[in-house]
C-alpha positions in Angstrom: -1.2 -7.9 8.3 -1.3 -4.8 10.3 0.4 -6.7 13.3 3.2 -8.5 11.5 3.9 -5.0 10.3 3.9 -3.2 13.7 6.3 -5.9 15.1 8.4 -5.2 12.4 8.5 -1.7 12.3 8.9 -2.0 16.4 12.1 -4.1 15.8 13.9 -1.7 13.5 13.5 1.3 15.8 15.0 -1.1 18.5 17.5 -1.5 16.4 18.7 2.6 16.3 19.2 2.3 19.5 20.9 -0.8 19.7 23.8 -1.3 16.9 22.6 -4.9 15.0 24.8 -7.3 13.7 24.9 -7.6 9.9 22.9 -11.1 10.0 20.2 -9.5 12.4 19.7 -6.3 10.4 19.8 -8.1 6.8 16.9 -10.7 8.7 14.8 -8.0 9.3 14.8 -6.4 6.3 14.5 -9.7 4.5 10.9 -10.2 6.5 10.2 -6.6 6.0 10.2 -6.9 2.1 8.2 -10.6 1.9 5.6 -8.9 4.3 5.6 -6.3 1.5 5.4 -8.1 -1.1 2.6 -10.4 0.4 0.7 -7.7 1.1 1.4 -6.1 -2.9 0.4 -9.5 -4.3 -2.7 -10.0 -1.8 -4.2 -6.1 -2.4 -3.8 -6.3 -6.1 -5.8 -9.5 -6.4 -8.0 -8.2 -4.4 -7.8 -4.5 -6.0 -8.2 -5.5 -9.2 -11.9 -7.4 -8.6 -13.5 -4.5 -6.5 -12.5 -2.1 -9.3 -13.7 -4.3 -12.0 -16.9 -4.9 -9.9 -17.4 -0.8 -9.6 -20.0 -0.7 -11.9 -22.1 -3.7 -10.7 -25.2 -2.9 -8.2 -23.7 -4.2 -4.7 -25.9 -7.0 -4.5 -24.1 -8.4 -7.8 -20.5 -7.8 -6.1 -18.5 -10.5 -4.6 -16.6 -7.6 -2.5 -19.3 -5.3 -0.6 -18.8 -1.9 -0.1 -18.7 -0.9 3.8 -18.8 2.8 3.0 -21.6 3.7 5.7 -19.5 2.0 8.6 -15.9 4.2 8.2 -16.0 8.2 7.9 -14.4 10.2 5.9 -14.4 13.4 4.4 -12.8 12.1 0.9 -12.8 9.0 -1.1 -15.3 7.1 -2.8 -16.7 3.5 -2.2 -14.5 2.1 0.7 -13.8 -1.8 1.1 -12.8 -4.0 4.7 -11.5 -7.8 3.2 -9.0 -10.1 4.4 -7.5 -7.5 6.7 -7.5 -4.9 4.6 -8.9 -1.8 4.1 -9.9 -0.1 0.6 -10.7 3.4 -0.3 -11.3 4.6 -3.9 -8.5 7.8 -5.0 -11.8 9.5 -6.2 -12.7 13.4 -6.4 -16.0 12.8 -5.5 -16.5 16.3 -3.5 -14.6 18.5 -6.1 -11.7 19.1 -3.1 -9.1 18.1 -6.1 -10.4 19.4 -9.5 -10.4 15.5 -11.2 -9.6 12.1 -10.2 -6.5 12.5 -12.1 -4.9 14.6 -8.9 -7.2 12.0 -6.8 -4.5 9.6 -8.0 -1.7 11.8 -7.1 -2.9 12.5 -3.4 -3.1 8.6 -2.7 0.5 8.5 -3.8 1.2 11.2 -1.5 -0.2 9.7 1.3 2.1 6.6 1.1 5.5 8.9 0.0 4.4 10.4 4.1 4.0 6.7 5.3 7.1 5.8 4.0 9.1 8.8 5.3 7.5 8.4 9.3 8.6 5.2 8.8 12.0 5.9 8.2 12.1 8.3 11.0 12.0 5.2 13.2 10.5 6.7 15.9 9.6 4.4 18.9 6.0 4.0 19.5 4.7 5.8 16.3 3.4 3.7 13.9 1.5 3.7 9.8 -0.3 1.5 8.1 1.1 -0.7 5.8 0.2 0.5 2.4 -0.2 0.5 -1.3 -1.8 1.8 -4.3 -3.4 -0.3 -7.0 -3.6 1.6 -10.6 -6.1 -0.6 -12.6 -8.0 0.4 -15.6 -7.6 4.3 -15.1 -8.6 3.7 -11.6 -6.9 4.1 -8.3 -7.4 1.9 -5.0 -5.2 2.4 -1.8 -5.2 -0.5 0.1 -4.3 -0.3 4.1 -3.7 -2.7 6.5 -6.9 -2.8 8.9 -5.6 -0.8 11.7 -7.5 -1.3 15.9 -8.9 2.2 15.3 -12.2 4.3 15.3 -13.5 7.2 16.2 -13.7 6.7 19.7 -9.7 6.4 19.1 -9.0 10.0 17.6 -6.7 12.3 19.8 -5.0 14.2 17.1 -5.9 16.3 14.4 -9.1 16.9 13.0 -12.1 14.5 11.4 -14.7 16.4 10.6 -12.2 19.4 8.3 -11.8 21.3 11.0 -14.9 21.5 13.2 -13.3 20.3 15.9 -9.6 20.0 16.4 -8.1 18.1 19.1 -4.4 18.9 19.6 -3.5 19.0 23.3 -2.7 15.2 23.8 1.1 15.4 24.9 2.2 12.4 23.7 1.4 12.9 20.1 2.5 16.3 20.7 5.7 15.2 21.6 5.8 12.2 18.6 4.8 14.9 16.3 7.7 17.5 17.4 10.4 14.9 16.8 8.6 14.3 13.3 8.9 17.9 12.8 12.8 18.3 13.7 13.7 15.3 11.5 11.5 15.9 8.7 12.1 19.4 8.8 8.2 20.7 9.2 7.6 23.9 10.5 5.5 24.3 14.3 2.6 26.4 13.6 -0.9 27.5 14.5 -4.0 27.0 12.9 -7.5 28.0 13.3 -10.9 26.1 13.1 -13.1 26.1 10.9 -15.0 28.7 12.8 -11.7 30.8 13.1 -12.6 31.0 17.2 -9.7 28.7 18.0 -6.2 28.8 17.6 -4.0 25.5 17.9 -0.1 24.4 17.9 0.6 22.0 15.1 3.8 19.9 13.9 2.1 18.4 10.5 -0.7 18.7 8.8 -4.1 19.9 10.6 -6.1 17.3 8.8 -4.0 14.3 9.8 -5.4 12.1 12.2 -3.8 10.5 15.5 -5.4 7.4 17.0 -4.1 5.9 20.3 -5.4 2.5 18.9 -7.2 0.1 20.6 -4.1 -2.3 20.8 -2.1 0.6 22.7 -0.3 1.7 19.8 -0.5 5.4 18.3 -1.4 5.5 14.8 -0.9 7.9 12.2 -3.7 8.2 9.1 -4.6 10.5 6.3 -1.5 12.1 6.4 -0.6 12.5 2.3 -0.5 17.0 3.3 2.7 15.7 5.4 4.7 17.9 3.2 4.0 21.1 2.6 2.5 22.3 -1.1 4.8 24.4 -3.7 3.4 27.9 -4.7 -0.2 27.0 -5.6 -1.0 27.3 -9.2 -4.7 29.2 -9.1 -5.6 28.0 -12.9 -5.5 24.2 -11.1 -8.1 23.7 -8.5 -7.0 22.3 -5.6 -3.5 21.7 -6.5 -2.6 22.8 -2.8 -3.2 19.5 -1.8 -1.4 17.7 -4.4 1.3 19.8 -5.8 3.7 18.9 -2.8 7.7 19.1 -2.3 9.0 15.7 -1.9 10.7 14.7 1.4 14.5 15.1 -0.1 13.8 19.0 -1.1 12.1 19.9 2.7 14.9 18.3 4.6 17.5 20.1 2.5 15.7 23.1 2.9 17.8 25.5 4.3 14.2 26.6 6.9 11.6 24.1 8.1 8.6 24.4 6.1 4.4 24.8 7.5 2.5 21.7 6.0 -0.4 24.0 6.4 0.9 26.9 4.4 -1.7 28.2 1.6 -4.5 25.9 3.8 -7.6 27.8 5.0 -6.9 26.2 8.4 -3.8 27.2 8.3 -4.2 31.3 8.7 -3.2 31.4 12.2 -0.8 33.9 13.3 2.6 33.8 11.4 0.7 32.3 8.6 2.2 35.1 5.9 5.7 34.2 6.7 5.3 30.4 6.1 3.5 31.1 2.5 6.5 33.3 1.9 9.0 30.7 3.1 7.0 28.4 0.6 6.9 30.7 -2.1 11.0 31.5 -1.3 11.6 27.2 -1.5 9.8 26.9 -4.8 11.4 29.8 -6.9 14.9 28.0 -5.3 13.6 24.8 -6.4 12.4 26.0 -10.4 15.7 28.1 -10.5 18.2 26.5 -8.7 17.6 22.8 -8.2 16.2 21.8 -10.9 18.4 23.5 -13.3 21.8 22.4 -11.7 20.6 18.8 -11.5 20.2 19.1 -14.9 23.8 20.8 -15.7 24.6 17.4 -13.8 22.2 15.4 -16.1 23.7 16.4 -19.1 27.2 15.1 -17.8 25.7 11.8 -18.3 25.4 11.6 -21.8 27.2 8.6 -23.2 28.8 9.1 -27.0 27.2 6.9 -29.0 23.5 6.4 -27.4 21.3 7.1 -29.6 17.5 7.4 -28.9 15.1 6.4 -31.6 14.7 10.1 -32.8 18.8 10.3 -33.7 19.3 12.2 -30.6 21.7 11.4 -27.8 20.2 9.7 -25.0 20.9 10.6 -21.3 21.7 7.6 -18.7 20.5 8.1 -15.5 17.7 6.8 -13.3 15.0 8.2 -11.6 15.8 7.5 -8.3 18.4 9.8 -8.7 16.3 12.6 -9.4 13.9 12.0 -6.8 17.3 12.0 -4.1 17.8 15.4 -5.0 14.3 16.2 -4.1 12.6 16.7 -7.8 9.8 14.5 -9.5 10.5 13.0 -13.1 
């Protein structure tokens, strides 16, 4: 999986540079989608049994758990089958206040896969992914990536113990990340608060030069930075997040680490203000012009199953405009 995907993803940045012909580009994106949907088909089947195996002793399960061999600060049981990796969208640490926003942090992390990968930036690379919803329960599936901990040379694995940030290659990967995506450059400390570090993303986002020469990017769903938190919801700084459309449009980058506790290095009041600043435009301004826009929808004569009128529109448009329906 993971190197049919690479190749892919490999071609279409070639193909920035280089302006395709119509057959070439519709080719590619006609192998990109029946990777996908191979991929969908395979991880569901598969999805589906290991959640509906969950409460079976691992003896008794056809799918064994390989949590011991793969780190990990979050997550539940994880899963290596077929060439592909499972992890459980649990809140077994308390980090999220319920597996509820568990689910909503796994979706993150593939809205962030998907945007790197529309950066298409040469020699930066994601896993393939996708998220299986199944009886109340949430499984992100990965494509097994050549990676380990002897690979890491970004970020931080252990929540901020030890940070490694002064590889200049992901540095520089990272920077152009920043300028199209629109992500503040900022510092962060340690855990221990003796350390101060330059970051383009998220702190807890790891970089692996893999063993295949590529450089990976993982755990990466605090790409975008977190609206005002909301202190009556624990946690919801990692999962109440702008979507991609709103931070490009943003009329000043924004810190993926504002509101973190790693993120209190210097300058770390103005980015909570510019955060604060982006949500009361978002709640005030955004939202209620779109729907001012919305309402110009209405067709005469649709009528819901209540008697009222109904509004035609899709959801894809909202989420263009940077807002979650």
């Amino acid at each position: 999986w993971n190197e049919a995907f690479q190749r892919i993803v490999e071609e279409m940045c070639i193909q920035v540079e280089h302006t395709p012909s119509p057959d070439a580009h519709y080719r590619l994106s006609l192998r990109l989608r029946e990777l996908c949907q191979r991929f969908a088909a395979e991880a569901a089947k598969l999805g589906t049994r290991i959640i509906r195996e969950q409460s079976l002793p691992p003896h008794r399960r056809t799918l064994k758990p390989v949590t011991g061999e793969v780190g990990g600060v979050a997550g539940g049981e994880k899963y290596i089958h077929r060439g592909i990796f499972f992890k459980f969208a649990v809140d077994n640490r308390g980090l999220y206040g319920g597996d509820e926003s568990a689910g909503k942090v796994a979706e993150h992390e593939v809205k962030s896969y998907m945007a790197l990968v529309d950066c298409r930036i040469r020699h930066l690379h994601t896993p393939l992914t996708a998220v299986i919803h199944h009886c109340g329960v949430s499984l992100i599936a990965q494509s097994l990536l050549p990676v380990d901990s002897s690979t890491l040379v970004f970020g931080t694995p252990n929540g901020g113990k030890t940070i490694l940030a002064d590889d200049a290659q992901f540095n520089s990967l990272m920077k152009t990340v920043g300028s199209l995506l629109n992500l503040k450059t900022h510092k962060v400390w340690d855990k221990k608060k003796e350390n101060e570090y330059i970051m383009h993303g998220p702190v807890d986002m790891e970089g692996h030069r893999g063993k295949d020469g590529r450089n990976y990017i993982i755990d990466c769903a605090r790409l975008f930075p977190p609206v005002t938190p909301d202190k009556s919801k624990k946690g919801s700084v990692l999962y109440r997040l702008f979507r991609p459309e709103f931070v490009k449009r943003n009329p000043c980058p924004l810190s993926s680490d504002a509101f973190s506790k790693l993120g209190a290095g210097k300058g770390s009041s103005a980015h909570k203000d510019e955060v604060r600043e982006a949500t009361i435009r978002l709640e005030r301004e955004w939202i209620r012009d779109f729907a001012e826009q919305f309402e110009h929808t209405l067709l005469p004569g649709a009528v819901g199953g209540d008697g009222d009128e109904m509004m035609v529109g899709s959801t894809g448009d909202v989420r263009g405009e940077g807002q979650g329906l």
